[in-house]
C-alpha positions, 0 to 999 in steps of 0.5 A, a space after each residue: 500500500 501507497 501513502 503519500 508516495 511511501 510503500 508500507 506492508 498491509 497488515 490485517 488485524 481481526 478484532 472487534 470494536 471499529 475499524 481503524 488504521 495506524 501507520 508506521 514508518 513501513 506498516 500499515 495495520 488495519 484493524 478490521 471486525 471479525 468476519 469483515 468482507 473483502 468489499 467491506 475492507 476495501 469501503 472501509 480503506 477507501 474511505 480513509 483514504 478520501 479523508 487523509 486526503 481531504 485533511 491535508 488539502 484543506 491545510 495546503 488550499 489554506 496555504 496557497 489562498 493566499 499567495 494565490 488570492 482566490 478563495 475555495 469555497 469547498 472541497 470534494 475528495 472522490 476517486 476519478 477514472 481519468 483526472 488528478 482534479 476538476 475545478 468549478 470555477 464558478 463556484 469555487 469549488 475542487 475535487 480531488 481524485 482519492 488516489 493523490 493520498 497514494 502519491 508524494 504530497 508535492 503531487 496533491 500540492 501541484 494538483 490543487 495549485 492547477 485547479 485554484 488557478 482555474 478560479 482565476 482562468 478557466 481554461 489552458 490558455 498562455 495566461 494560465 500556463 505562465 501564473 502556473 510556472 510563477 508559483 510551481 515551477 516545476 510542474 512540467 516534471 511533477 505531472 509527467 513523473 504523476 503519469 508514468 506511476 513514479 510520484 
């Protein structure tokens, strides 16, 4: 398993009570009912998966607010099939694929900086390109490290 781009060894546990989840330096154990499904267990982790996510977006949109001076107003954590992110620029809004919690956090960064910055320009237009080579300069690398798996 993935968390911010470490690779830990799953570890099951069957006890009752909740599940729960703990990391370590190289270990995630996953506390789960006895009895529990294969699906139920997989809920039950893509579930914390979207909140670690959300948690850390919240304090890097706080973060950049900011710098950027746009505001967003909420924050949608699920897992898309073809996007890192989408932005209702309208409303202010972002969602985040769930899968960014599996990559290096500079990732999530990238990603949430692009889509605040479509708050200020809708499209992929030079505009857009030259606010994003201002505050993440590096991002040509990061997105094509994020695609070939490597982020």
């Amino acid at each position: 398993m993935y968390i911010w781009g470490a690779a830990h060894e799953l570890e099951l546990i069957e006890r009752a009570g909740n599940s729960k989840i703990i990391i370590t330096d190289t270990r995630m154990t996953m506390y789960v009912r006895p009895g529990s499904t294969k699906a139920k267990r997989q809920e039950y982790l893509d579930k914390w998966y979207r909140r670690i996510l959300k948690e850390a977006a919240l304090a890097i949109v706080e973060k950049w607010e900011g710098r950027i001076g746009v505001e967003v107003k909420k924050i949608y954590v699920r897992k898309m099939k073809s996007h890192w992110g989408s932005c209702n620029y309208g409303k202010q809004t972002m969602r985040l694929n769930s899968e960014l919690a599996k990559r290096k956090i500079e990732c999530l960064e990238y990603v949430i900086v692009h889509e605040m910055l479509h708050i200020i320009e809708s499209g992929h237009n030079r505009n857009f390109y030259r606010l994003l080579n201002k505050y993440i300069p590096g991002w040509k690398d990061i997105r094509k490290k994020m695609n070939r798996g490597d982020l």
